[in-house]
Structures are given as structure tokens and as C-alpha cells.
C-alpha positions in Angstrom: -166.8 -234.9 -74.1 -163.6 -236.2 -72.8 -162.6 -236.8 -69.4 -158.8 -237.4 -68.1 -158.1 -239.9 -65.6 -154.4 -239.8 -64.1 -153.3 -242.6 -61.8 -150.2 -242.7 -60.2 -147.8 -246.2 -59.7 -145.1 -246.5 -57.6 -142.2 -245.8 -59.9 -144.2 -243.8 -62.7 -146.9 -242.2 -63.9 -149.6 -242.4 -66.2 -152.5 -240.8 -68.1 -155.5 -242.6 -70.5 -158.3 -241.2 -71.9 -161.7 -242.3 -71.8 -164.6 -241.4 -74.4 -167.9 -240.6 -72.4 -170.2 -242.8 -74.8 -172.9 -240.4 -76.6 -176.4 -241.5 -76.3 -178.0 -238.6 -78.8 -176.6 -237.0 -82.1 -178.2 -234.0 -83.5 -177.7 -233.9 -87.2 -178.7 -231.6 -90.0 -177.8 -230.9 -93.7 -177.9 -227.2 -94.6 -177.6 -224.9 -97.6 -177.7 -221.0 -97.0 -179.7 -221.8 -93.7 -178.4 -218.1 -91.9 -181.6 -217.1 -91.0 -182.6 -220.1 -89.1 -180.0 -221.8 -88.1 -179.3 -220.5 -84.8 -182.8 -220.8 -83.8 -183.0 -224.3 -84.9 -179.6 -225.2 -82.8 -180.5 -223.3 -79.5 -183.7 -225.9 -79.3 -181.5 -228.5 -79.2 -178.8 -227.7 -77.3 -179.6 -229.1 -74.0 -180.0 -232.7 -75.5 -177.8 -233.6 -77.6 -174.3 -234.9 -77.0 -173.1 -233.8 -80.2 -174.3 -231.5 -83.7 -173.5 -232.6 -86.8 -173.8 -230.7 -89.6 -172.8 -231.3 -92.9 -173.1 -228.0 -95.0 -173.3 -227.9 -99.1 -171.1 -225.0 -99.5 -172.5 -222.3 -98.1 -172.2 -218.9 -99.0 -173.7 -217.4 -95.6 -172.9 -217.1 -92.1 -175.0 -220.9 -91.6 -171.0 -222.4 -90.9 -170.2 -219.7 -88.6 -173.0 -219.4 -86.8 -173.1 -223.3 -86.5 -169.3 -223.5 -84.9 -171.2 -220.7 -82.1 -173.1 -223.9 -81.3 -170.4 -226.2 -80.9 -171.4 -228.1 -84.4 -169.5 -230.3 -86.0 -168.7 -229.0 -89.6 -168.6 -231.4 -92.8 -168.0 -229.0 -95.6 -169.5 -230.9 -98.6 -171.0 -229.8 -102.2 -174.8 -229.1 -102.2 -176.2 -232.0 -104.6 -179.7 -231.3 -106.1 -181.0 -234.6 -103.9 -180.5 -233.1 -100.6 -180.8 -236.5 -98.9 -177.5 -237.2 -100.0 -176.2 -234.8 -97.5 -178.4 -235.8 -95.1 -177.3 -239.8 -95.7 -173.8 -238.2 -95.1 -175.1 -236.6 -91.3 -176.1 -240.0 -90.4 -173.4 -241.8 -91.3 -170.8 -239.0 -89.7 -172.5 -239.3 -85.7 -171.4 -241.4 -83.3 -174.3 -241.5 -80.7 -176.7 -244.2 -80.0 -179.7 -242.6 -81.2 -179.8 -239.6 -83.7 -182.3 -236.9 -84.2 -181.9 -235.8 -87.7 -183.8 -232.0 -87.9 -183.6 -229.3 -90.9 -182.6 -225.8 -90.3 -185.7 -224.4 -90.5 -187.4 -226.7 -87.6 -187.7 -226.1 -83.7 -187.6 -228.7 -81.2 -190.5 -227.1 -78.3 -189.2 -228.2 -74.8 -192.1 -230.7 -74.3 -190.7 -232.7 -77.4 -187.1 -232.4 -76.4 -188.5 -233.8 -72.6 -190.1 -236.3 -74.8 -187.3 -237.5 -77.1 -185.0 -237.7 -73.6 -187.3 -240.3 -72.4 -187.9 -242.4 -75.3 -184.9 -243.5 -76.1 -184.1 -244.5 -72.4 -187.5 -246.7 -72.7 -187.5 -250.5 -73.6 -190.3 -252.0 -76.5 -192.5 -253.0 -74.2 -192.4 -249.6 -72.3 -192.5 -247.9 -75.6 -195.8 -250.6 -76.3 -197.0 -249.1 -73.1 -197.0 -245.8 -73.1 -200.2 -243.7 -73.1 -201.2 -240.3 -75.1 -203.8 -238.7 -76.2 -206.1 -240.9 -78.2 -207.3 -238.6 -80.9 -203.8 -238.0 -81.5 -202.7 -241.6 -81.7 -206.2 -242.0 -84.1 -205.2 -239.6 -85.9 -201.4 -240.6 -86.3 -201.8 -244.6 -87.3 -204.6 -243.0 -90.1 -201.8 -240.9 -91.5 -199.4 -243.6 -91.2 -201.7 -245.6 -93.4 -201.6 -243.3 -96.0 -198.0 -242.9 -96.3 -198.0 -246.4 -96.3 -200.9 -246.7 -99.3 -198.6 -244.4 -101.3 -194.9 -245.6 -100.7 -195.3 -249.0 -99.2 -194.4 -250.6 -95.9 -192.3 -248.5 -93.4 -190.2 -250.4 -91.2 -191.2 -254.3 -89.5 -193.8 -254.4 -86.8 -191.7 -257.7 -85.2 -188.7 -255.5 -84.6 -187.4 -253.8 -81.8 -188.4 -250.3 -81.5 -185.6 -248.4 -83.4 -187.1 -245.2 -84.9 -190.2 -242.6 -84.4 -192.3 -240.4 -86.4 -192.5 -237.1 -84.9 -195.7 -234.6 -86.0 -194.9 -231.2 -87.5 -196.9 -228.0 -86.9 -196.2 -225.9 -90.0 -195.6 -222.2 -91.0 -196.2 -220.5 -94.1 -195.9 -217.2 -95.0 -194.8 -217.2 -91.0 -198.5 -217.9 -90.4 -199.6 -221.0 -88.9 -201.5 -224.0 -91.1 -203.9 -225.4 -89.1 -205.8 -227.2 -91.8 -205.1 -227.8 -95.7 -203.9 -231.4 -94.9 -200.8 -230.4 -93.7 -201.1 -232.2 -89.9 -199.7 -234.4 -88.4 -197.3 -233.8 -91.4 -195.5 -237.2 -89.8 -191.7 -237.7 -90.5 -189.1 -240.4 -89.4 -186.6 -238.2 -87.7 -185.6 -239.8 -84.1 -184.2 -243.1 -85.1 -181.2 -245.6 -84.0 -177.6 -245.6 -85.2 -176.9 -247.9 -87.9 -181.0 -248.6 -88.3 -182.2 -246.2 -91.1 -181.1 -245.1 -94.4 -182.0 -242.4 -97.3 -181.9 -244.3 -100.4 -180.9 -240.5 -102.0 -182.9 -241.1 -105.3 -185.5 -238.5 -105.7 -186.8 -235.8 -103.6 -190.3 -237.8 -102.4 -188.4 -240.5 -100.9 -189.3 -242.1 -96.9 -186.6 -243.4 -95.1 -186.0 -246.9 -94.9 -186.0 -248.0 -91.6 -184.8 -252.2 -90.3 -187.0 -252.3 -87.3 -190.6 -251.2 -85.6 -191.7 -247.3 -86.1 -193.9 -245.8 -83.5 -195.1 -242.1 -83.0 -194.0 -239.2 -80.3 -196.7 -237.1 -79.5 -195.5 -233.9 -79.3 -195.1 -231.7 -82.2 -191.8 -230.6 -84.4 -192.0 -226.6 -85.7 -191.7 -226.5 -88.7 -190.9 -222.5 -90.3 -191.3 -223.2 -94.1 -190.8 -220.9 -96.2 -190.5 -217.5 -94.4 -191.7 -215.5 -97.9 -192.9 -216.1 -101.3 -189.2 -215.7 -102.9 -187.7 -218.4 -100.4 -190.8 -220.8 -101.3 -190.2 -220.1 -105.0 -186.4 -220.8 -105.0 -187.8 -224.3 -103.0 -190.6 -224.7 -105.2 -187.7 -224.6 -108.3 -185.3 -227.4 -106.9 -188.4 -229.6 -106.3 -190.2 -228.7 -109.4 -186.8 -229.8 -111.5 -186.9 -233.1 -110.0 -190.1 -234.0 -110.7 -189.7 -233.0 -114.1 -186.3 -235.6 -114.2 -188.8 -238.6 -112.8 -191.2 -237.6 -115.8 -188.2 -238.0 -118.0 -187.4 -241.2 -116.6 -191.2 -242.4 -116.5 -191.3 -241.7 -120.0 -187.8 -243.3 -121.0 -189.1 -246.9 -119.3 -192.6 -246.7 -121.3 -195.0 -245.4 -118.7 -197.5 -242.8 -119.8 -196.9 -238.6 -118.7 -200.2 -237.0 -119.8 -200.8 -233.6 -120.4 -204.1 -233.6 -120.0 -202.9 -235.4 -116.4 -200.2 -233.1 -115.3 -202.0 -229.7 -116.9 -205.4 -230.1 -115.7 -206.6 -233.0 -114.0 -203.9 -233.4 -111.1 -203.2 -229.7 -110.4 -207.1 -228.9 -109.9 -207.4 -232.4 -107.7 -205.1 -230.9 -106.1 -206.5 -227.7 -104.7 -209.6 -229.2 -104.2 -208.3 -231.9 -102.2 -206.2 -228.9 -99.9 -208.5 -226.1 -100.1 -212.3 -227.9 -99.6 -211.9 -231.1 -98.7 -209.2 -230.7 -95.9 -210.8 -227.2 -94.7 -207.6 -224.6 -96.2 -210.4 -222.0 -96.5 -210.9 -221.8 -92.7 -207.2 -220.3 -92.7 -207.4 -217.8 -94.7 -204.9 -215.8 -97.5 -201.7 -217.4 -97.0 -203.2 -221.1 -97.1 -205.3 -220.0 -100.5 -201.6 -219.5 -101.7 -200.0 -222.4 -100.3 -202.6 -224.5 -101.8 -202.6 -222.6 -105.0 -199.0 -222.9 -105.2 -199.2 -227.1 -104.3 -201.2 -227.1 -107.4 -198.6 -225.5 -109.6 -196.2 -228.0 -109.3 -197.4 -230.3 -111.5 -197.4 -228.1 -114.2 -194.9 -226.0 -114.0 -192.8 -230.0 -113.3 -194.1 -231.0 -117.3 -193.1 -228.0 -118.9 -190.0 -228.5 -117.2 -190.3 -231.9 -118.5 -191.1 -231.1 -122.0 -188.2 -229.0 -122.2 -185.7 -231.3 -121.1 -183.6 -232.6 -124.3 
């Protein structure tokens, strides 16, 4: 947003332009996103300063419908590591703080009042703030996890530079209440300059120089509308794991059959279906957790077939 100023001397005249400073960049990396994009963009709207979004090549109306919005267009190529494109949206906005969403996500209006306040708040305010307790419980336990599997995320000492926000998931366009799949935390809200995607493989966190905390209201997320769009999903990630197999096997490290045929697949369910209550949801989480199961695999046939 520009605005003029024109002054007048006593002999001549004068115009400079001044740059209204942006305090929030929207920013999203998309691929054939038509069916969702619009909906993703009108949530957002009424916070942010500026949309970027930096498209793979889309064959769709996701461009056209993204320029309705205002959007910021970075045509691109549509690399099998999509946080290469999503690297690229960081590193293309200009405002203080971004929020980096995916096409198929909704901001609610209770998180967009949310995200408005936090990044106007100072640590210690931040340190300060009260929400439900449950929720926070429940938050720092998934933390830990993340933490168990991929190691430290961000420094506890530093200033406050980027939030986990909680997703509420869809599949099938039916709601996941259980199956593990909350609070579903991801690093999304986070200061320019302050976070990075490595871009190596597809299970990668973001690496964050400074202190992570929590919002407490909840992203949307609309995964995977229908079995064909989960499959073509279910393919690119599928491919990649079968490439780290490759890789895990070139440096030495043992890919078992037994492992990836029978042992983790069937953990898996288990773990979804029982332990973390997907049978209280009924059909659609049977075959989301069914599905989870398959990756592994359908990843080492994949694997085995790679020459």
C-alpha cells in the first residue's frame, strides 16, 4: 500500500513516495489448488498486508483465481519437495511477520483475531498470556513428541519469533476427531528472516533461530476432499519415502521387509485405530488409518523397484 505525499516550495514542486511498512505476509505454495484456493484466501483477507503466492505451474484456474485476491504471483516449476516452493514464499514477503498457510487450510476468525494480537505482543506478554489449560497440556505433550522424533525446535532463551498453530482436520470432508490426528501442531506464524525449510525430504520441521510457543485456536485443515485426491497425495509422498529408503540403504543402514511389509504398517493402524480411539469416528477414519498404514509398503516396493 502506497501513499503519495505532495508538498509544495516556494519556487517548485515536489512529490515522494512513502512505503507503508507491512506488519503480516500471507504466503502459500500451490499446485492445481482451484478448488480451494479461493476459500483459503477469503480467510485471510482481512489480515494480511500482502499474499504471496508462488505457484509450480499450474494448469488450473488456482493463478487466476489468486490475482481475484490481490495475490502476488511467482510462477515457478512444481519440484517433487514442495518445501522448496514454500522456502521460495518466505523468502519473496516483505512483512514483519508471515503466516505461511496451504491452499487447502482456513483461517476461523477467532484465530485470525488471535494471530492480529500476537504478533503486536512482547515475550513477556506472550509468557503471560492465559488459555485453556487442557489445551496448553495437551499442546507442550505433542510438542514433546515432535521433539522425541526430529529433535529440538527452536531455543527456549530466544525472543519469541514463531508459533505452532493446532489443526482440526477433514477427510473424506468429514471431521477427525480422534485417530491421533489433534492438535496436529505446525510452525506456520513465524518472523521474517527467523525460520527456514531445509527442503530435503517431505517429513522435514522447520528450523526456527528463536523461542516457539503455541496459539490456541485451531487452523482448518480440508485434506483430501476424495479418495482420488488422497491417492495422487498419497503417490508424491509415497515416492519420497521410497528415495530416503534408497539413500538409507546406500549409507549402510538396514530397510527390512519384514519391517516395512508387516511390522510398521500394522503398528501403525493399531496405534491410529485403537489406541488413539479412530473407531469412535467411524468409516472414513477406518480408511484414513487403513490408508496411513499403506504407506510403508507401498514406499518399499517403490524402493525395491528403484534402479
Amino acid at each position: 500500500k502506497l501513499a503519495w505525499i505532495c508538498c509544495n516550495g516556494s519556487d517548485d514542486r515536489y512529490a515522494t513516495m512513502e512505503k507503508k511498512k507491512i506488519s503480516l505476509s500471507v504466503v502459500l505454495a500451490t499446485y492445481n489448488e482451484d478448488e480451494h484456493i479461493d476459500r483459503c484466501l477469503s480467510s485471510v483477507v482481512g489480515i494480511a498486508d500482502e499474499i504471496v503466492v508462488v505457484d509450480g505451474g499450474s494448469t488450473d484456474r488456482t493463478v487466476e483465481i489468486a490475482r481475484q485476491h490481490h495475490a502476488r504471483i511467482i510462477q515457478t516449476d512444481n519440484p517433487s519437495i514442495f518445501h522448496i516452493n514454500k522456502q521460495k514464499a518466505l523468502d519473496a514477503a516483505t512483512g514483519v511477520w508471515i503466516l505461511q498457510i496451504d491452499a487447502d487450510e482456513v483461517v476461523p476468525p477467532e484465530l485470525a483475531k488471535e494471530i492480529v494480537s500476537v504478533i503486536r505482543m512482547s515475550t513477556r506478554q506472550l509468557d503471560d498470556r492465559v488459555f485453556d489449560e487442557r489445551k496448553r497440556k495437551l499442546f507442550h505433550a505433542h510438542q514433546h513428541l515432535l521433539e522425541i522424533r526430529d529433535g529440538k525446535i527452536g531455543d527456549d532463551r530466544g525472543n519469541v519469533v514463531a508459533f505452532y498453530i493446532p489443526r482440526r482436520n477433514y477427510f473424506l470432508g468429514k471431521l477427525i476427531t480422534h485417530a491421533g490426528t489433534y492438535p496436529d501442531g505446525v510452525i506456520r506464524l513465524i518472523k521474517k528472516g527467523k525460520a527456514w525449510f531445509p527442503a530435503i525430504n517431505v517429513h522435514e520441521q522447520i528450523h526456527v533461530d528463536g523461542s516457539v510457543r503455541w496459539l490456541e485456536h485451531d487452523f482448518i485443515h480440508y485434506s483430501n476432499p476424495t479418495i482420488t485426491r488422497y491417492l495422487t497425495g498419497a503417490g508424491r509422498y509415497t515416492s519420497l519415502l521410497a528415495s530416503d529408503l534408497k539413500r538409507k540403504a546406500g549409507d549402510g543402514k538396514s530397510v527390512s521387509i519384514v519391517d516395512y511389509m508387516i511390522v510398521k504398517p500394522l503398528s501403525k493402524f493399531l496405534q491410529l485405530f485403537f489406541r488413539h480411539k479412530g473407531f469412535l469416528d467411524g468409516f472414513h477414519v477406518f480408511l484414513f488409518c487403513l490408508f496411513s498404514s499403506l504407506h510403508f509398503p507401498v514406499a518399499y516396493i517403490k524402493y525395491l523397484r528403484i534402479k
